[in-house]
N, CA, C and O atoms as CSV, one atom per row, in Angstrom:
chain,resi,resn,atom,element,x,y,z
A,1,UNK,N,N,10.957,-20.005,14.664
A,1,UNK,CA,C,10.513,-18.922,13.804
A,1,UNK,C,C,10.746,-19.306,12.345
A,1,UNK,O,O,11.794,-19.778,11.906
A,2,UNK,N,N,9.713,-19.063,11.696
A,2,UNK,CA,C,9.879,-18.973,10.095
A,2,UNK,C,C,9.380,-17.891,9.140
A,2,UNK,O,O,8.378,-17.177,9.156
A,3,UNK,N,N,10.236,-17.987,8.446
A,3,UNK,CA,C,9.748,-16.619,7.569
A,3,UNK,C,C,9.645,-16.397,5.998
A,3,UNK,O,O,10.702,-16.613,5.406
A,4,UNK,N,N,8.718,-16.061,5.326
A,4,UNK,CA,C,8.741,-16.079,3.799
A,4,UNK,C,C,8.497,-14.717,2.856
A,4,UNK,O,O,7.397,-14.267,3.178
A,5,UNK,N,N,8.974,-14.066,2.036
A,5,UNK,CA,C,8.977,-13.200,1.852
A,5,UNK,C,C,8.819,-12.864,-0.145
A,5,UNK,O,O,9.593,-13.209,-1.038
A,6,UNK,N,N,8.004,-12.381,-0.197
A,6,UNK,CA,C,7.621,-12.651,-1.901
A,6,UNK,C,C,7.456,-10.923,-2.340
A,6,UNK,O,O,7.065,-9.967,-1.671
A,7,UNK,N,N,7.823,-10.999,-3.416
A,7,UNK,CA,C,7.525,-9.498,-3.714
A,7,UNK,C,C,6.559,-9.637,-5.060
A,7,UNK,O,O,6.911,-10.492,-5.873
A,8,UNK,N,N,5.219,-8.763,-5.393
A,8,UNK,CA,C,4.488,-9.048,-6.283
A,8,UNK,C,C,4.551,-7.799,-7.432
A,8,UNK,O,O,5.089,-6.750,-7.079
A,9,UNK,N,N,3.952,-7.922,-8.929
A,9,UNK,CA,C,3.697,-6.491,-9.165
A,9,UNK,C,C,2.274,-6.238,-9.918
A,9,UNK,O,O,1.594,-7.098,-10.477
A,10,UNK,N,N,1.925,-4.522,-9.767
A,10,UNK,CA,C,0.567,-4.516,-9.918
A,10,UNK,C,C,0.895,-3.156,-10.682
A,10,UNK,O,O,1.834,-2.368,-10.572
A,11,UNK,N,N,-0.225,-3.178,-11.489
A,11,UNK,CA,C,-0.013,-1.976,-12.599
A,11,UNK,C,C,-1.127,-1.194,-12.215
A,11,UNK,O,O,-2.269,-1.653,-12.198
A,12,UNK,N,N,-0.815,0.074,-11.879
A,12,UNK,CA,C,-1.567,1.174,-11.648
A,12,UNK,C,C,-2.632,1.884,-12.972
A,12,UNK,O,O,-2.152,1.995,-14.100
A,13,UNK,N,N,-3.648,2.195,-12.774
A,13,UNK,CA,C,-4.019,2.616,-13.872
A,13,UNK,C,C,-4.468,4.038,-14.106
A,13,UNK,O,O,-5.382,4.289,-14.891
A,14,UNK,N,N,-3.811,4.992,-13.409
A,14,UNK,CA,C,-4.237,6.112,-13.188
A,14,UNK,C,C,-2.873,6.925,-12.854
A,14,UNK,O,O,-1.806,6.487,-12.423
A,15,UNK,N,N,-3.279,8.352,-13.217
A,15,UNK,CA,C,-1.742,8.751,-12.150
A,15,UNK,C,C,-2.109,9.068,-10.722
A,15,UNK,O,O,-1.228,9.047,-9.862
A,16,UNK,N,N,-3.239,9.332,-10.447
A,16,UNK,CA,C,-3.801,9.011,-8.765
A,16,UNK,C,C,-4.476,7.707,-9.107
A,16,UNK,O,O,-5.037,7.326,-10.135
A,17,UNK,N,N,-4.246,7.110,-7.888
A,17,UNK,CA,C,-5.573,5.731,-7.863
A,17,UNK,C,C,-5.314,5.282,-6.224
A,17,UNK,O,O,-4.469,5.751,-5.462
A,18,UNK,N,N,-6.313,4.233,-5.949
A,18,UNK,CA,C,-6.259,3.680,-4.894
A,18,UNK,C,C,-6.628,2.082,-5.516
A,18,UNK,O,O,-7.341,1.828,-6.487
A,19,UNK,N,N,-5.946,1.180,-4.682
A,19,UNK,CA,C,-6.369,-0.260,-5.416
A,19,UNK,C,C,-6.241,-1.414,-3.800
A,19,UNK,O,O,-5.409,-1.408,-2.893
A,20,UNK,N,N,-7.197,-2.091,-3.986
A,20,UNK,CA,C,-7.564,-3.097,-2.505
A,20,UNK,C,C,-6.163,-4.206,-3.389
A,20,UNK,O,O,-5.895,-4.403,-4.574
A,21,UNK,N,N,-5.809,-4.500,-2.616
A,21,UNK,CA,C,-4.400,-5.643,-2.373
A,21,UNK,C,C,-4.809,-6.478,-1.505
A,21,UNK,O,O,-4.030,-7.402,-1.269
A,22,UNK,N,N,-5.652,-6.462,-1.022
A,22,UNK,CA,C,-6.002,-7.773,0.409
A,22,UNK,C,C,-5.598,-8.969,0.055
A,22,UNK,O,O,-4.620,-9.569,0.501
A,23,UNK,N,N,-6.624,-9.454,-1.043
A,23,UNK,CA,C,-6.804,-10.807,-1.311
A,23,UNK,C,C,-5.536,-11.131,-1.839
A,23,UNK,O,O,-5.191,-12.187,-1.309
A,24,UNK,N,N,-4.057,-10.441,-3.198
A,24,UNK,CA,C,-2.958,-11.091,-3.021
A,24,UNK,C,C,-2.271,-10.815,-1.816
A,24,UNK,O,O,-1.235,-11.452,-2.003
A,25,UNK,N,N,-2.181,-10.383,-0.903
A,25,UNK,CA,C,-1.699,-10.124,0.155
A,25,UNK,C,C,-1.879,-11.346,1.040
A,25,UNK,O,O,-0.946,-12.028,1.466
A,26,UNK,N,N,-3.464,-11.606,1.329
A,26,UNK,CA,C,-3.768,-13.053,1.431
A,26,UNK,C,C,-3.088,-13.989,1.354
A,26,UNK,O,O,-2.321,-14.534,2.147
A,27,UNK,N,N,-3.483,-14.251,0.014
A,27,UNK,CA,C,-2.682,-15.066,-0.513
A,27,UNK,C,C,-1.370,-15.686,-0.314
A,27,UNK,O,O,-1.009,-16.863,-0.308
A,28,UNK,N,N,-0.804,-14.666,-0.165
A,28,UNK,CA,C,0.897,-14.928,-0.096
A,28,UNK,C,C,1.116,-15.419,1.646
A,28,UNK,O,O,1.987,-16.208,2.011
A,29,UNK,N,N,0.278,-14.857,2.414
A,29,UNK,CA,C,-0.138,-15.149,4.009
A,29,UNK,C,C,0.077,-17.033,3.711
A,29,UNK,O,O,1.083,-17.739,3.781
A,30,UNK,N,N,-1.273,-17.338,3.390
A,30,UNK,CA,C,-1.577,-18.494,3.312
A,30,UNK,C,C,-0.136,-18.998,2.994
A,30,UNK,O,O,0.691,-18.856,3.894
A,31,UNK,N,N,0.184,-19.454,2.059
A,31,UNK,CA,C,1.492,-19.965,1.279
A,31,UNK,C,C,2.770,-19.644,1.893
A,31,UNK,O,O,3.802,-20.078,1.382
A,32,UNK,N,N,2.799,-18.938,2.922
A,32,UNK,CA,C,4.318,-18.827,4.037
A,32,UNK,C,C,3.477,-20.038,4.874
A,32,UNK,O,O,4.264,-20.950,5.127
A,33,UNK,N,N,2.605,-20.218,5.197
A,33,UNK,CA,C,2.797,-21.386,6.181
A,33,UNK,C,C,2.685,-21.235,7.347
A,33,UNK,O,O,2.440,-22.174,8.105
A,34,UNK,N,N,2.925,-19.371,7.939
A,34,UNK,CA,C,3.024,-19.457,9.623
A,34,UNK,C,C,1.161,-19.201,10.040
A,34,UNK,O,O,0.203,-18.644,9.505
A,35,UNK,N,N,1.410,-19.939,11.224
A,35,UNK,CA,C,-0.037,-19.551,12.038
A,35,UNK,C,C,0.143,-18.607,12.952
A,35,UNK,O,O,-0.953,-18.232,13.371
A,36,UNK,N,N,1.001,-18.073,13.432
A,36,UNK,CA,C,1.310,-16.783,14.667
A,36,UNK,C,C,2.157,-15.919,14.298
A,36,UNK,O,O,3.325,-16.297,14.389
A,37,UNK,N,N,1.945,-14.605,13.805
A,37,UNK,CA,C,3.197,-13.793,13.535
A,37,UNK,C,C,2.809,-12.408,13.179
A,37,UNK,O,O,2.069,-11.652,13.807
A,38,UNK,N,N,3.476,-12.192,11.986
A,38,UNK,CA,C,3.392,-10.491,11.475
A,38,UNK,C,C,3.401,-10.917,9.866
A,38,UNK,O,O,4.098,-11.662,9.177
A,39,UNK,N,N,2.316,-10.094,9.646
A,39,UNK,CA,C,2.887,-9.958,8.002
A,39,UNK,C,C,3.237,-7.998,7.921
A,39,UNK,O,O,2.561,-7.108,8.439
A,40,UNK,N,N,4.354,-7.879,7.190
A,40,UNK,CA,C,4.694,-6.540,6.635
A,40,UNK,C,C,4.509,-6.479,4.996
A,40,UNK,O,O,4.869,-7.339,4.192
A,41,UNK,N,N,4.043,-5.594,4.803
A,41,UNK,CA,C,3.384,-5.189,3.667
A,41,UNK,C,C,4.222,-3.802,2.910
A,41,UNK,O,O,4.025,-2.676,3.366
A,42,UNK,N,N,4.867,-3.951,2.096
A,42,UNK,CA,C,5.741,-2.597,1.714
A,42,UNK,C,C,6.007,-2.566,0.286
A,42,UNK,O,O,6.539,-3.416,-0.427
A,43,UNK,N,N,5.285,-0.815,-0.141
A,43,UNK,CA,C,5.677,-0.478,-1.701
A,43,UNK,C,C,6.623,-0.299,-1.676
A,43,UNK,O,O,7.086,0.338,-0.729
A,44,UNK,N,N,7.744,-0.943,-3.099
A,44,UNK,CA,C,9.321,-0.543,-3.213
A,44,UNK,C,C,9.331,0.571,-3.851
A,44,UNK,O,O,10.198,0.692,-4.716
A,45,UNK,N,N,8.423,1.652,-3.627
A,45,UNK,CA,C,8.591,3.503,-4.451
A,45,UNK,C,C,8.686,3.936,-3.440
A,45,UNK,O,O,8.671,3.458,-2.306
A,46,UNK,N,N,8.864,5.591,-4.127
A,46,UNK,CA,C,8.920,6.144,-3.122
A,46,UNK,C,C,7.452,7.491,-2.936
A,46,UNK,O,O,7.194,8.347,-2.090
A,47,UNK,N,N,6.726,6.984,-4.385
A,47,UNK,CA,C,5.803,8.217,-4.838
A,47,UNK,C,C,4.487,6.761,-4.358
A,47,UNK,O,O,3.425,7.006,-4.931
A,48,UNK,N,N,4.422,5.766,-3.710
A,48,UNK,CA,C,3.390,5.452,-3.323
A,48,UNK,C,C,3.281,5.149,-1.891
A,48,UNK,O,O,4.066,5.617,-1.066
A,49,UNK,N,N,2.249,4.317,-1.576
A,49,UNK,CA,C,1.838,4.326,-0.310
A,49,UNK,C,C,0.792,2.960,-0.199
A,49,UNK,O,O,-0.107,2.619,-0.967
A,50,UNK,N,N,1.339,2.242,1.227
A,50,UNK,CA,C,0.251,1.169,1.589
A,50,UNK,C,C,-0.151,1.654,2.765
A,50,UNK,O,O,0.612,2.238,3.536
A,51,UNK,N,N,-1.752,1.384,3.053
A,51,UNK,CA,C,-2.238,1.902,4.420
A,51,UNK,C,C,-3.329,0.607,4.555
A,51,UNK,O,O,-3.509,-0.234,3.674
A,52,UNK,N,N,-3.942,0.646,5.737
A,52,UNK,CA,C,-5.104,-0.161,5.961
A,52,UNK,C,C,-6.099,0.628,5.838
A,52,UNK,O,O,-5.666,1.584,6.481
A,53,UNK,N,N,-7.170,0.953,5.468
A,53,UNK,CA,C,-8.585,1.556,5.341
A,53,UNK,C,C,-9.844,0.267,5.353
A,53,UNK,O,O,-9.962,-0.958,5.348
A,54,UNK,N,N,-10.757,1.719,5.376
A,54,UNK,CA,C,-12.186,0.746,5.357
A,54,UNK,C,C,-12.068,0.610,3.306
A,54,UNK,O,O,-11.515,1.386,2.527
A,55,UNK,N,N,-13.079,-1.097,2.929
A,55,UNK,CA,C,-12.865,-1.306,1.782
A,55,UNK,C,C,-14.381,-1.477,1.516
A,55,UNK,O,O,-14.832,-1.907,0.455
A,56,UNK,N,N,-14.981,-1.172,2.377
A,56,UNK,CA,C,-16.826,-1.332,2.101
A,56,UNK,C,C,-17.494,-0.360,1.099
A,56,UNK,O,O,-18.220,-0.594,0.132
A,57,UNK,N,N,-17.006,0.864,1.645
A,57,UNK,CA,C,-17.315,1.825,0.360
A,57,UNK,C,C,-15.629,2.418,-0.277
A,57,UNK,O,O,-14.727,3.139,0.149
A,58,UNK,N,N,-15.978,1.405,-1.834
A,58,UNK,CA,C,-14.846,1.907,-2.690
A,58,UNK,C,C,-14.674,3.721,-2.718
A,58,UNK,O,O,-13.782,4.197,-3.419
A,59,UNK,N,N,-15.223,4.273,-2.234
A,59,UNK,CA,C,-15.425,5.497,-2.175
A,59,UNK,C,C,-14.146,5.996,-1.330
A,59,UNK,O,O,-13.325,6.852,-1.661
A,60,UNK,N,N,-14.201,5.200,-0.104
A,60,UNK,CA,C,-12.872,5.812,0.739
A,60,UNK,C,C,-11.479,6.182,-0.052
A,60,UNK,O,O,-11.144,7.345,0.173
A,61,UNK,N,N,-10.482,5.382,-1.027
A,61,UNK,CA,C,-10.114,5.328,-1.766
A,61,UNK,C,C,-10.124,6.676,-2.481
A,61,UNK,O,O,-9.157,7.402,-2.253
A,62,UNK,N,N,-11.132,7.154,-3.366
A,62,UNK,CA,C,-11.385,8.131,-4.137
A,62,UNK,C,C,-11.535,9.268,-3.285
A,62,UNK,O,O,-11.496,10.381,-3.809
A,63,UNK,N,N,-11.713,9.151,-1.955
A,63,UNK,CA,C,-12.376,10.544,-1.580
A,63,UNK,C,C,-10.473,10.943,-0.758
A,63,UNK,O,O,-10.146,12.118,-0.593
A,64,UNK,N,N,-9.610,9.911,-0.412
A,64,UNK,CA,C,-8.463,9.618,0.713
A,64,UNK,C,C,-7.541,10.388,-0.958
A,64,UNK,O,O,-6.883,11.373,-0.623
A,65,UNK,N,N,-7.450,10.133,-2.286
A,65,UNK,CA,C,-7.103,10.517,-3.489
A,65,UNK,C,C,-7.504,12.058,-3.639
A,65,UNK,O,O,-6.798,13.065,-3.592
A,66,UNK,N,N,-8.485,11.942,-3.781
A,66,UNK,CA,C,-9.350,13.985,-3.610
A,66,UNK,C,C,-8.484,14.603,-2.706
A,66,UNK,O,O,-7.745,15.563,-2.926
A,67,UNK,N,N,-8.666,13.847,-1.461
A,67,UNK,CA,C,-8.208,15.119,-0.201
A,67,UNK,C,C,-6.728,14.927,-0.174
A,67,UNK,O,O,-6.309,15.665,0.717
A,68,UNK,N,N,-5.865,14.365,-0.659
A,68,UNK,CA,C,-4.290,14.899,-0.784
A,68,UNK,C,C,-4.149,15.658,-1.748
A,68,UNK,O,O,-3.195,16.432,-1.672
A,69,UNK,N,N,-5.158,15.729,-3.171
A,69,UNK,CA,C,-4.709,16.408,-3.844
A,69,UNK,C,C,-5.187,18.417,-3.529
A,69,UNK,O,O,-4.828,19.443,-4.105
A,70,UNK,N,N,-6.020,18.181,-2.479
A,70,UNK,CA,C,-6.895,19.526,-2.104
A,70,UNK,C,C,-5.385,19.738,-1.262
A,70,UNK,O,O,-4.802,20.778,-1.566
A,71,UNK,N,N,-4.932,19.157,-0.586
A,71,UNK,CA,C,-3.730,19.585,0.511
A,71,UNK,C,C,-2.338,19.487,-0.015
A,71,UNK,O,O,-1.445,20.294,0.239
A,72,UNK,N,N,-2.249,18.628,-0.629
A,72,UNK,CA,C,-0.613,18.914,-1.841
A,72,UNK,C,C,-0.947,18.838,-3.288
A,72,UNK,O,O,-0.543,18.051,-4.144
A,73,UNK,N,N,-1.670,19.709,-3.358
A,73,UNK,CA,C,-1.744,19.901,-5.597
A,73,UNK,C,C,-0.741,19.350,-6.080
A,73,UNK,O,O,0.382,19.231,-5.591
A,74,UNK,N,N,-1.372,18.808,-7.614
A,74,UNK,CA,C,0.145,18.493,-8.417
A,74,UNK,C,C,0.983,19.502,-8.658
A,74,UNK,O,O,2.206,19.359,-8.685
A,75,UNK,N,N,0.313,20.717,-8.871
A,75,UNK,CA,C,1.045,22.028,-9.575
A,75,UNK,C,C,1.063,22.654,-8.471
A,75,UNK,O,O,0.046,22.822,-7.798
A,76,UNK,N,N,2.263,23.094,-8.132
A,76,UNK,CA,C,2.786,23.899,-6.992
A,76,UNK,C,C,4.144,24.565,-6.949
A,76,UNK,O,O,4.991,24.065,-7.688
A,77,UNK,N,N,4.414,25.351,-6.393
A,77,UNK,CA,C,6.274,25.526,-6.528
A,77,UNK,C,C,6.787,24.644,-5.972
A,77,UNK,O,O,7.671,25.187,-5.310
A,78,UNK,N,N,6.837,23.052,-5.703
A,78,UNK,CA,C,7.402,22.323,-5.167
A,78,UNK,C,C,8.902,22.295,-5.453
A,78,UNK,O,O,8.915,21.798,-6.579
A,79,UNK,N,N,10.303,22.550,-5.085
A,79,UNK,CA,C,11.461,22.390,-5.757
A,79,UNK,C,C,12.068,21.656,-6.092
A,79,UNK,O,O,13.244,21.756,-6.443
A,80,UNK,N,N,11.277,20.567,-6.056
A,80,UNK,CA,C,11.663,19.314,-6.417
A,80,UNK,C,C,10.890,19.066,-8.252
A,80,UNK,O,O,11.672,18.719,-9.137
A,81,UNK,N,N,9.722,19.235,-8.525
A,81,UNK,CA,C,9.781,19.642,-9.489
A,81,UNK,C,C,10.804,20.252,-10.614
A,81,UNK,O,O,10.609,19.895,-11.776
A,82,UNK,N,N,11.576,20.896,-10.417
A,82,UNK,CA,C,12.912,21.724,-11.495
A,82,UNK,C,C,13.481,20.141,-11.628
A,82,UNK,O,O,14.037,20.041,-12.722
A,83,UNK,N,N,13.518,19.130,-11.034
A,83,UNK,CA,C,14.120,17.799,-11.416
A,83,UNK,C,C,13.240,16.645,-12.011
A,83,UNK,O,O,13.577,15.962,-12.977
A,84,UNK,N,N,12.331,16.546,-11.466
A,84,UNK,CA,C,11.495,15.360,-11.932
A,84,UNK,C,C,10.109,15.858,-11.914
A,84,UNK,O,O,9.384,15.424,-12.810
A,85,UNK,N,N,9.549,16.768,-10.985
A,85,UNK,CA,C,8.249,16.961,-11.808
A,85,UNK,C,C,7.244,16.181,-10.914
A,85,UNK,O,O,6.110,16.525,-11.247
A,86,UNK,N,N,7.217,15.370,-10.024
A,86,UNK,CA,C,6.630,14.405,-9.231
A,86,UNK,C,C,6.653,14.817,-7.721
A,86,UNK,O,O,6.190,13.920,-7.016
A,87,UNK,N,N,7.097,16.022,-6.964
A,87,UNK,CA,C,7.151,16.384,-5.640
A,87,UNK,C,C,5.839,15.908,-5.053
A,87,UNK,O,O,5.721,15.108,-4.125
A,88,UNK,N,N,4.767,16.572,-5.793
A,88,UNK,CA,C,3.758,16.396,-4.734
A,88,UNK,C,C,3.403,14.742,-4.490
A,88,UNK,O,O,2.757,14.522,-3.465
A,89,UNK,N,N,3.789,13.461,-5.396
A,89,UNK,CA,C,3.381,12.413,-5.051
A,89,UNK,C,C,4.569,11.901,-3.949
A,89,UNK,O,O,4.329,10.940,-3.218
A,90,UNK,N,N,5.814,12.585,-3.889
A,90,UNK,CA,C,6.586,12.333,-2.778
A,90,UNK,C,C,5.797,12.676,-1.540
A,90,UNK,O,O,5.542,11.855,-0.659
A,91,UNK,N,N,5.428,13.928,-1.528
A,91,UNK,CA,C,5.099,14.221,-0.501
A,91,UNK,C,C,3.701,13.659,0.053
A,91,UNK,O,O,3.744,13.720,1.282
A,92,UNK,N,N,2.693,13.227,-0.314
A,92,UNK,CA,C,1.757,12.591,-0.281
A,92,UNK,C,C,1.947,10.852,-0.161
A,92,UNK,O,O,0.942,10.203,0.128
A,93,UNK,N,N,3.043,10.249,-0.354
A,93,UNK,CA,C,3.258,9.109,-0.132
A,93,UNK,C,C,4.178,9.146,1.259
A,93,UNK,O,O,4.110,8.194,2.037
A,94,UNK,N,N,4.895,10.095,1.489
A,94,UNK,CA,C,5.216,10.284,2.793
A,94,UNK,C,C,4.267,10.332,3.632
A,94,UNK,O,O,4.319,9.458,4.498
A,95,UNK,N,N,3.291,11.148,3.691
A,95,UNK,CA,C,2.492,11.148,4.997
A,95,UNK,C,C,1.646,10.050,5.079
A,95,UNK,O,O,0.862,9.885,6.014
A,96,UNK,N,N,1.804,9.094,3.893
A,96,UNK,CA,C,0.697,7.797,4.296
A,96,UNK,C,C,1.809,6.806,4.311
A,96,UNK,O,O,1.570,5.617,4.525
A,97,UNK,N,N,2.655,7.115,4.158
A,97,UNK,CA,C,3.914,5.804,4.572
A,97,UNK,C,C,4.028,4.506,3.442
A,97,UNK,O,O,3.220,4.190,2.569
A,98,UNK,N,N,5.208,3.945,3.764
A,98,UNK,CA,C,5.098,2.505,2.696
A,98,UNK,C,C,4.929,1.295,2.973
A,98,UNK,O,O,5.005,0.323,2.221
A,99,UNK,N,N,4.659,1.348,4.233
A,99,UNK,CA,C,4.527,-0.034,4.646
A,99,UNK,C,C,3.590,0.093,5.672
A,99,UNK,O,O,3.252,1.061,6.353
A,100,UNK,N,N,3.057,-1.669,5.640
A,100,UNK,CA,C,1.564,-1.831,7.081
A,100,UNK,C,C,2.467,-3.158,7.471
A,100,UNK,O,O,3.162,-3.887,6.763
A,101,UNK,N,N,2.096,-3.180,9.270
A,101,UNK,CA,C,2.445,-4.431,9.645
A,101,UNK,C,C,0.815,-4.925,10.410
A,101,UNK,O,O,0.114,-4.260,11.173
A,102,UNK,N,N,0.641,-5.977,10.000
A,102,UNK,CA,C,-0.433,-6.930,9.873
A,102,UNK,C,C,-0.441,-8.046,10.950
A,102,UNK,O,O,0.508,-8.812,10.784
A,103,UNK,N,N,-1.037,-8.287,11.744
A,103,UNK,CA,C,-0.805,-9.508,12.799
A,103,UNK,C,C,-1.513,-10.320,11.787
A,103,UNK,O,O,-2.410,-9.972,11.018
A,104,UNK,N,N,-0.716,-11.914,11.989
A,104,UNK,CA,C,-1.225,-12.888,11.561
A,104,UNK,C,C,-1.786,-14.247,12.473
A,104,UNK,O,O,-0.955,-15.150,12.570
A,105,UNK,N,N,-2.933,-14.444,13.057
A,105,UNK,CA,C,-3.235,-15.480,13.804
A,105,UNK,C,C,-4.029,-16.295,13.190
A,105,UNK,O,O,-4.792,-15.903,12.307
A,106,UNK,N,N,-3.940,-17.729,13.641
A,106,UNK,CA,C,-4.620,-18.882,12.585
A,106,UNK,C,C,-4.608,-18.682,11.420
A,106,UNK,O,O,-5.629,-18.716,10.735
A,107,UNK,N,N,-3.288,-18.400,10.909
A,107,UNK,CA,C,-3.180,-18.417,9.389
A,107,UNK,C,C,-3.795,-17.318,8.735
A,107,UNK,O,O,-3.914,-17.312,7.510
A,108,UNK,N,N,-4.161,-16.467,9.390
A,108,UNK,CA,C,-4.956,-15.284,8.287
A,108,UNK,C,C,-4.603,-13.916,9.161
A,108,UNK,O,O,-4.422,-13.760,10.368
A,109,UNK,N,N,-4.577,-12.712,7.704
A,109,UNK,CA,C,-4.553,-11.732,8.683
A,109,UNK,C,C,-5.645,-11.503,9.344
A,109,UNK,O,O,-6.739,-12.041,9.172
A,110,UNK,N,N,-5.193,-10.255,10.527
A,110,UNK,CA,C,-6.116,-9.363,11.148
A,110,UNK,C,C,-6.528,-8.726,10.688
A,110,UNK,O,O,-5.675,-7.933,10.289
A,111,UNK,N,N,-7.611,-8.413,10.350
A,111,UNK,CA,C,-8.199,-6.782,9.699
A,111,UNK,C,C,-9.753,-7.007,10.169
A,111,UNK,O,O,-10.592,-7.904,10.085
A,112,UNK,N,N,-9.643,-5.436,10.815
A,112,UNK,CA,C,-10.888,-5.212,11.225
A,112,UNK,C,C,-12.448,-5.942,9.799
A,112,UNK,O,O,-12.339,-6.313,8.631
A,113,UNK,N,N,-13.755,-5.828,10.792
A,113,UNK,CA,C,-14.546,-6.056,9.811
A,113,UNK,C,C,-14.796,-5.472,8.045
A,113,UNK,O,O,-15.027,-6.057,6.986
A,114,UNK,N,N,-14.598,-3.999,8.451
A,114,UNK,CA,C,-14.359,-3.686,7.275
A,114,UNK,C,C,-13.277,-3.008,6.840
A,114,UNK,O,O,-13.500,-1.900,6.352
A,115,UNK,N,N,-11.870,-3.489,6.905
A,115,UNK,CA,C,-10.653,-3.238,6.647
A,115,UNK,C,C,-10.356,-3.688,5.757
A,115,UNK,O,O,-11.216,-4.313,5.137
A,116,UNK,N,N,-8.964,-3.610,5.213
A,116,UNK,CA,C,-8.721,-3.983,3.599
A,116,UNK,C,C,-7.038,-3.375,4.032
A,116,UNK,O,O,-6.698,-2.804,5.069
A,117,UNK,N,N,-6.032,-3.813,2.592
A,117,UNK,CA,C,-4.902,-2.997,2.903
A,117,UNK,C,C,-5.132,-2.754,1.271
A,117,UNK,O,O,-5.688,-3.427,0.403
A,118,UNK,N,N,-4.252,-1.121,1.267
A,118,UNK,CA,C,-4.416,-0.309,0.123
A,118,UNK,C,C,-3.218,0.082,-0.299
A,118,UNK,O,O,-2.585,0.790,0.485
A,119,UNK,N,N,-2.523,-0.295,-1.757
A,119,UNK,CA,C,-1.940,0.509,-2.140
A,119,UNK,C,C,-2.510,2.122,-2.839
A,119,UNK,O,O,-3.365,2.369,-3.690
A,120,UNK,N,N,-1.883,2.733,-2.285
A,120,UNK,CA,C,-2.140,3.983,-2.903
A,120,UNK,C,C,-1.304,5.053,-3.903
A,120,UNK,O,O,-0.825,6.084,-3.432
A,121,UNK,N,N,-1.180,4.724,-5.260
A,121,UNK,CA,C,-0.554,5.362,-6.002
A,121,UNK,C,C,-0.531,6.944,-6.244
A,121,UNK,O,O,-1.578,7.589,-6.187
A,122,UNK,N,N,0.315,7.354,-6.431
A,122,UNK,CA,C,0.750,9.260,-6.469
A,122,UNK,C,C,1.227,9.746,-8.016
A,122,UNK,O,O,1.402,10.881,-8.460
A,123,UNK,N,N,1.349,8.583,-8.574
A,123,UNK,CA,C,2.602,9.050,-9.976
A,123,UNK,C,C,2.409,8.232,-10.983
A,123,UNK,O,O,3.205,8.447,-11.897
A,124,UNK,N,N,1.606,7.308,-11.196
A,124,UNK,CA,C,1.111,6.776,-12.279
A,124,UNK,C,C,1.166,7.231,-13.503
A,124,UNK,O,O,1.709,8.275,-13.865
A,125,UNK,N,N,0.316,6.057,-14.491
A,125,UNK,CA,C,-0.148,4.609,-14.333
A,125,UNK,C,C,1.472,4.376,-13.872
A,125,UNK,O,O,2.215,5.357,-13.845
A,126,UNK,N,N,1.917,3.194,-13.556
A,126,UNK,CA,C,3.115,2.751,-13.362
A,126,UNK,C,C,2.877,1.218,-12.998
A,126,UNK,O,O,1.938,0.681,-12.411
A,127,UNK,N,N,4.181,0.636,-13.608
A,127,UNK,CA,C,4.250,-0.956,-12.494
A,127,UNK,C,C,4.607,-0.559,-11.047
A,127,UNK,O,O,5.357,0.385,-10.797
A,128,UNK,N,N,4.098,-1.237,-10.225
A,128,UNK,CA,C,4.569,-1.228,-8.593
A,128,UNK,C,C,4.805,-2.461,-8.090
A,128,UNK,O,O,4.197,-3.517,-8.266
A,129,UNK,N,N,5.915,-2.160,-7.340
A,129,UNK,CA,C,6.432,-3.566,-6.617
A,129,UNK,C,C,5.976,-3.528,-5.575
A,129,UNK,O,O,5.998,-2.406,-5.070
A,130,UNK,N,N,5.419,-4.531,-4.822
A,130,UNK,CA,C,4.532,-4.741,-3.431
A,130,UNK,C,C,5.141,-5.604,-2.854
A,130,UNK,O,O,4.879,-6.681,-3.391
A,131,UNK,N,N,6.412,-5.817,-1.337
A,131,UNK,CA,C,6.889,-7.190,-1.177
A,131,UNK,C,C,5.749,-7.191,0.346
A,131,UNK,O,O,5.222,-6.209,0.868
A,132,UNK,N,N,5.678,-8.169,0.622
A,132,UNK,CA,C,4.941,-8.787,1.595
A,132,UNK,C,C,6.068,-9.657,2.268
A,132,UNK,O,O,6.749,-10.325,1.490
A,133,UNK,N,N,6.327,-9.729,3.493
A,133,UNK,CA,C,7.501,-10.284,4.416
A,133,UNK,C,C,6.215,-11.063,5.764
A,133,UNK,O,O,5.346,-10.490,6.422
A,134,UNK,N,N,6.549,-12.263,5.736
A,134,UNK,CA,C,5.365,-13.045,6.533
A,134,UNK,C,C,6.667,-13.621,8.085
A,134,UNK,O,O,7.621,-14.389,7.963
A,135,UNK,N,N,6.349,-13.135,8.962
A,135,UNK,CA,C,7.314,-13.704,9.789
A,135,UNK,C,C,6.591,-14.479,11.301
A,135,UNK,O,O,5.613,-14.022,11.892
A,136,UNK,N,N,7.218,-15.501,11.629
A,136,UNK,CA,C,6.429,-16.294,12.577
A,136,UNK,C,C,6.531,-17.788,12.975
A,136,UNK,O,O,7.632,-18.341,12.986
A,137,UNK,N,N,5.338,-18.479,13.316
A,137,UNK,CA,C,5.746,-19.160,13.769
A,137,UNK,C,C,4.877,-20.373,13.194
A,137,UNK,O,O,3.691,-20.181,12.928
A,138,UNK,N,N,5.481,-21.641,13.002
A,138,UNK,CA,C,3.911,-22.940,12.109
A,138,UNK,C,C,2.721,-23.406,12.901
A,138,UNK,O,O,1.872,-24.124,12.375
């Protein structure tokens, strides 16, 4: 077993956004070296979120952004607000989680035909840390 583990960062440009990560995600695949394994994929926040989606229509993104904010508004009595003001991107990065685990065979990930992996920001613009953990075998 071998394993390589890199953490990257990407600047959000919105205080909602959605942004495709595949290709450095890729990237970092390639450059661990394994041909059989897992890649894990994980934002170090706690107000974002990585998921796999379709990346064919950039639209998914914008419309997956719309419909959390129709189901957790920014402005709400959240009580977490009286402290920081940011509840609803907690809570919206909770239900899409922070991490994807990725099978890796012949050196590349898995992802369906039209799949992609997404960070999804809640609290922007902001820097975000993205580590990618590649584990497996040469």
């Amino acid at each position: 077993m071998s394993g390589r583990s890199e953490t990257f960062e990407i600047e959000t440009p919105h205080p909602q956004a959605s942004l495709d990560i595949t290709a450095r995600v890729k990237e970092l695949v390639a450059k661990a070296g394994v041909e059989r394994g897992l890649c894990q994929v994980m934002v170090l926040h706690s107000t974002a979120a990585v998921v796999v989606n379709e990346t064919a229509d950039p639209n998914i993104g914008r419309d997956v952004v719309g419909a959390f904010e129709a189901v957790f508004p920014t402005s709400n009595d959240w009580l977490h607000d009286k402290i920081d003001d940011n509840a609803h991107a907690h809570v919206k990065a909770s239900v899409l989680g922070a991490s994807e685990l990725i099978p890796v065979v012949d050196g590349e990930l898995v992802l369906g035909t039209w799949q992609a992996i997404w960070l999804f920001e809640f609290d922007g613009p902001r820097t975000r840390k993205v580590m990618v953990h590649v584990l497996g075998t040469a």
